[in-house]
N, C-alpha and C positions, 0 to 999 in steps of 0.2 A: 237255183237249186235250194233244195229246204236242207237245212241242220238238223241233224237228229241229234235228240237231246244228249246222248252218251256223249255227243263230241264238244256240249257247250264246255266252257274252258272253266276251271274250279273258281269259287271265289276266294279272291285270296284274306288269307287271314287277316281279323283285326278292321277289312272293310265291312262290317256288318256290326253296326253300332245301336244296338234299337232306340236306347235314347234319344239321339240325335240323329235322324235320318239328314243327310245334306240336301239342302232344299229345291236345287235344281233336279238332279238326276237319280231318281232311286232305281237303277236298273245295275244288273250285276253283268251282261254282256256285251263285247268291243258292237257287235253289230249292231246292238240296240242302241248305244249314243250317237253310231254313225248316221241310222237311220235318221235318229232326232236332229242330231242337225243337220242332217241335207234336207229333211220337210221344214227348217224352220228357214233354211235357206230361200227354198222352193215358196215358203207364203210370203216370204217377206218380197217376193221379186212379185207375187200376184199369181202365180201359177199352183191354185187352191186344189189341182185337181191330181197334180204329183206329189203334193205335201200330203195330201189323204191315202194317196198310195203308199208312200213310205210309210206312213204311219202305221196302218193297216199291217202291212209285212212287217213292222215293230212287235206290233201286235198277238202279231204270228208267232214271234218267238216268245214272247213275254204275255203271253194272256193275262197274266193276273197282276203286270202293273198300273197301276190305278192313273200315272202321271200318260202314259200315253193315251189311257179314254179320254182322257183330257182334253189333251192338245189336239185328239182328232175333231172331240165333242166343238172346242174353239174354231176348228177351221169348217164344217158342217154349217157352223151358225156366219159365218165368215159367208159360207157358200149361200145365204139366205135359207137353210134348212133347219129352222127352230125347232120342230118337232125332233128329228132326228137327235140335233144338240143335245136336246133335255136327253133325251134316254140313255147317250152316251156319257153324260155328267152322271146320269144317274147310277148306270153300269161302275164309272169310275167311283163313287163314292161306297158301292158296295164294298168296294177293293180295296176302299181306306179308312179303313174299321184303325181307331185309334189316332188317324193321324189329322189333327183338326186344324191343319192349315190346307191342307189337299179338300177336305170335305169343304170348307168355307168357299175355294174358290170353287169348287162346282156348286156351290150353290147357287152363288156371284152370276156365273154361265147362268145356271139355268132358269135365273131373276130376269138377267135381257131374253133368253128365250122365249120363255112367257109373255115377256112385254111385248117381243116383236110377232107373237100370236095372238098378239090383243087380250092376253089372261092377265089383265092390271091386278086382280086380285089374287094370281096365285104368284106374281115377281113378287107384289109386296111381303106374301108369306114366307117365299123363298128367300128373299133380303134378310127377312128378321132372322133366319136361321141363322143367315151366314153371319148376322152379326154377332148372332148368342154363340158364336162357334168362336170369334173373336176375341170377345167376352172375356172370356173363362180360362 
């Protein structure tokens, strides 16, 4: 069954730090960590194909956070679908306007992406990115 948004649970006070986002988890609902780690469960044993479904139904509730395009973008390119990774690195970097550790690693993704699409010259662009996102 789907949640409708009235019933997600408040965030609580004081977790919402813009400064210092904590660098695992920026999601503000129990189901969405649960989701994430049962897909990180699910990759880590090899079963690439229920960690993208969790992921996905993460997804679902939380559209616009950037760390789950992520982890799906990683398990896609996992699955040999480079094309796909890239786009979903790409997706996720939309969604993380200001945060320049999120951005670097989809850039990271979508550097092997390329590479494993034979675009030697657009990993190496997307490298330099991630590294000037380092940088700075």
């Amino acid at each position: 069954g789907v949640v409708p948004d009235e019933q997600a649970p408040p965030v609580a006070p004081g977790s919402i730090q813009p400064q210092t986002p904590p660098p695992a988890v920026m999601t503000s609902s129990p189901a969405v960590v649960a989701l994430l780690g049962q897909a990180e469960t699910q990759a880590n044993s090899g079963d690439l194909e229920a960690a993208a479904a969790s992921l996905e139904r993460a997804i679902r509730i939380e559209p616009r956070n950037p760390l789950l395009w992520y982890h799906l973008a990683t398990v896609r390119l996992a699955q040999q679908e480079p094309a796909q990774a890239e786009q979903l690195a790409v997706k996720s970097n939309s969604l993380a306007a200001g945060n320049r550790a999120q951005q670097s690693r989809n850039w990271r993704l979508i550097a092997r992406a390329r590479q494993a699409l034979g675009d030697g010259t657009g990993a190496g662009a997307a490298d330099r990115r991630a590294r000037e996102l380092e940088g700075r």
